[in-house]
N, C-alpha and C positions, 0 to 999 in steps of 0.2 A: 504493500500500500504506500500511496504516497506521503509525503512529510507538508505538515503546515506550515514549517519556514527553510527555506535554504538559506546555506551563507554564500558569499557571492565575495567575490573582490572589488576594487571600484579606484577609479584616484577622484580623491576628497580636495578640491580649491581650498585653501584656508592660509590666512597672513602673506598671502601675496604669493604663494607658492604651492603645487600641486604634492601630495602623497598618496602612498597605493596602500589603503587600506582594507579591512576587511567588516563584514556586517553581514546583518539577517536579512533577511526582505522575502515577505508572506509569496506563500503559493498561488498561483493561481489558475485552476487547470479547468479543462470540458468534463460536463459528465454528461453521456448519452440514458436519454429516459427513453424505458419501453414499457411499455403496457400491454397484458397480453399478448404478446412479444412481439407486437408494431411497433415503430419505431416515433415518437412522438415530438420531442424536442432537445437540443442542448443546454444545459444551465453550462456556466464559467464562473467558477465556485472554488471556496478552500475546501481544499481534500480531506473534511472531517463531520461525520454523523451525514453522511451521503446517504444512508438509507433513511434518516429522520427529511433529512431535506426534499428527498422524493415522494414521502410518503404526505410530507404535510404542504407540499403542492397542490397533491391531486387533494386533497381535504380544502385546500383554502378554496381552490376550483372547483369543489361541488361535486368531485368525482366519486370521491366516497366519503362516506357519515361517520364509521364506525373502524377500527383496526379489525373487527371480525370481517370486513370487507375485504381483507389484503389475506389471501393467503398463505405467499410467498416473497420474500424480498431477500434477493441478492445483487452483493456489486464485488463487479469481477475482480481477478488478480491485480489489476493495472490500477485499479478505480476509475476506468474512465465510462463503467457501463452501470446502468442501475435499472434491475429487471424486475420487475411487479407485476405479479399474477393475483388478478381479483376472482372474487365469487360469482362475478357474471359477467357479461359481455358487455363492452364501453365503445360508444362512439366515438372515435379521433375527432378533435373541434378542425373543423374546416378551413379555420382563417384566427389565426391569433393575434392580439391587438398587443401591438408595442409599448411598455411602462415607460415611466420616464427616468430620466436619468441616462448620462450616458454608454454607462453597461450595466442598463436596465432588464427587467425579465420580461416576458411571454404571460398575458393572462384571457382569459374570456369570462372573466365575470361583468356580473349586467349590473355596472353602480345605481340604476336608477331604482331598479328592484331591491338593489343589497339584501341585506338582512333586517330580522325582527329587528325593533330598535330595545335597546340594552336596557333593561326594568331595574336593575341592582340599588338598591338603595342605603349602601355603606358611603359612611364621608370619611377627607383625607383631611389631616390638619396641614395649614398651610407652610408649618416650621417641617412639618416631616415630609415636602417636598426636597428640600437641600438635603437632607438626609438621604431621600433616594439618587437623588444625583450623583452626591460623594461614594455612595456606595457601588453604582453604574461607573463610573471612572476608576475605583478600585476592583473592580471585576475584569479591566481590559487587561487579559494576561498577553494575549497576541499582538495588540497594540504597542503594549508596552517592550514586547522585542523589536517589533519590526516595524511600526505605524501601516498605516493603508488599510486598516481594517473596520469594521463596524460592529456593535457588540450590541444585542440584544436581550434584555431577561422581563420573565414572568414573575412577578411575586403576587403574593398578597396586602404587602404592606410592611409586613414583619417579616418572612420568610423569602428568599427567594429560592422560589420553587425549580425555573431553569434559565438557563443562559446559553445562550448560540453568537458564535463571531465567525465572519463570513466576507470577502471584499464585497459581496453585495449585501445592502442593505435590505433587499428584498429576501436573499438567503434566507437574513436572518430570521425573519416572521416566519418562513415554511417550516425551518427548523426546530423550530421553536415550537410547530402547530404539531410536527413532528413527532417529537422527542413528548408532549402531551397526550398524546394518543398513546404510541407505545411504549412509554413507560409509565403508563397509565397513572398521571399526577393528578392528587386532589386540590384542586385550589377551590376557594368557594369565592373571593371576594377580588376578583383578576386587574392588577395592573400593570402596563407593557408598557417597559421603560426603552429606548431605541436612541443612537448616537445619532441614526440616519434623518435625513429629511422625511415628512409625512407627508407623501402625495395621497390621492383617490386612492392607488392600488394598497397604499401600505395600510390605512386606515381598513380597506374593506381584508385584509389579512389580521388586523388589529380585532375590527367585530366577529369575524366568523371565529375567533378562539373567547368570544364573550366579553373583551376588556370592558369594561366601562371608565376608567380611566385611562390615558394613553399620555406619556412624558415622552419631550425630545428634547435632547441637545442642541438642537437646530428648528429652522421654520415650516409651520406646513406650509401647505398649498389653498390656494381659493378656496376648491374642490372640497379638498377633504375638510374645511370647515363647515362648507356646507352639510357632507355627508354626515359630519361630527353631529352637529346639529339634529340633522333629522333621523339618526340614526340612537340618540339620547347617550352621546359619549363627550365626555368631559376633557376636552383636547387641550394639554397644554404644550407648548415652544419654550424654544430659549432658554429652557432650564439651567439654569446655574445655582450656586450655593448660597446668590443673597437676593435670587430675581426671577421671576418666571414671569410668562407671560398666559392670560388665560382667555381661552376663545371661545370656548362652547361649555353651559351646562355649570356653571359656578357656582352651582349649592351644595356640590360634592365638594369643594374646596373650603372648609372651614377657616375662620380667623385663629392664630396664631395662639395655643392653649396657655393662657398669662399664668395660671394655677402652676407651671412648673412640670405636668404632667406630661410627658416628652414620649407619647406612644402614635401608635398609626392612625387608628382611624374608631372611628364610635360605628355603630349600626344604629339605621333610624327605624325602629319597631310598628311606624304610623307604616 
């Protein structure tokens, strides 16, 4: 199997003068999907939890509901193959709509249908947002070797339940829808924390695992606040350690607990 970082050699400019040094720098390789052994798309992905990445594709896509759906999942010697055999027979989508970003993914979900809009009625204190931040920046272990990368996790608030890093941002949500399914995690109270930008696709990757809240380290998109919105998800940007910015649904986001009381979140029993 492949490695998620190579070292590489390089000559590094620095004080006026070139040197030949050495460093890491993340992987970045194809992996061919098949589905019922037709051949369906390339993702260009880090070479890790390749079966979670495939499997919570076709979940984000509507392919399948359930891991009793999948019967089979293997990825070859090389990793560059990932073979899924379901419990029944699947249409290949005819035409695949381009995400954004410039080494964006393949999706055909229909934003305007999306999904249920998201009922959850647990609040986050506004101090234990920089708490999840600092803890999503101490999570980037691949980052932290090599930079180029994007780090996704699922918590609850208290727990993080999982975590996926991936050069694409989009990886990372499949991965992560992945790694939920079959490693069958119980979260009850879902927040998706992402380094990446929040377009349309990552947002409707965001609802179909139930977040109701969704953190970024960066800005959404028009789009996905609108979907935020009608989809009843509580979308925040720009997260940092003394500032966020808040766009959809801010009755989940409580005022700052002055009592001292330094926990996640309260449930609202109405």
């Amino acid at each position: 199997m492949k490695q998620d970082i190579n070292i590489i050699h390089y000559h590094q400019f620095k004080s006026g003068s070139f040197e030949l040094v050495s460093g890491e720098v993340i992987v970045e390789s194809p992996l061919d999907l098949y589905v019922n052994g037709e051949s369906w798309l390339t993702f260009m992905c880090t070479p890790n939890r390749q079966d979670s990445l495939a499997v919570g594709f076709l979940y984000n896509e509507g392919v399948v509901d359930s891991i009793k759906q999948v019967l089979d999942i293997h990825i070859c010697e090389s990793g560059e193959v990932a073979d899924i055999w379901l419990d029944r027979k699947v249409e290949k989508p005819k035409e695949w709509k381009r995400t954004s970003g410039c080494t964006g993914g393949y999706t055909t979900a229909d934003f305007k249908s999306g999904v249920p809009p998201i009922s959850s009625k647990f609040s986050l204190y506004s101090n234990y947002v920089r708490h999840l931040v600092e803890r999503l920046l101490e999570s980037q272990n691949l980052y932290t070797k090599s930079g180029g990368v994007h780090t996704s996790i699922l918590t609850d608030g208290e727990k993080f339940a999982l975590s996926a890093e991936d050069v694409g941002r989009h990886n990372t949500l499949d991965k992560i829808a992945g790694m939920y399914l079959m490693d069958r995690v119980d979260v009850e109270n879902k927040i998706l924390l992402t380094t990446g930008r929040v377009s349309s696709d990552m947002l409707q990757k965001s609802a179909r695992i139930g977040a109701a809240i969704v953190i970024s380290r960066t800005s959404p998109t028009s789009m996905s606040i609108e979907l935020a919105e009608k989809w009843g998800i509580t979308l925040i940007g720009y997260a940092r350690k003394d500032r966020f910015n808040l766009y959809t649904h801010p009755e989940r986001i409580l005022e700052t607990d002055h009592k001292g009381i330094y926990h996640a979140y309260k449930l609202d029993s109405n």
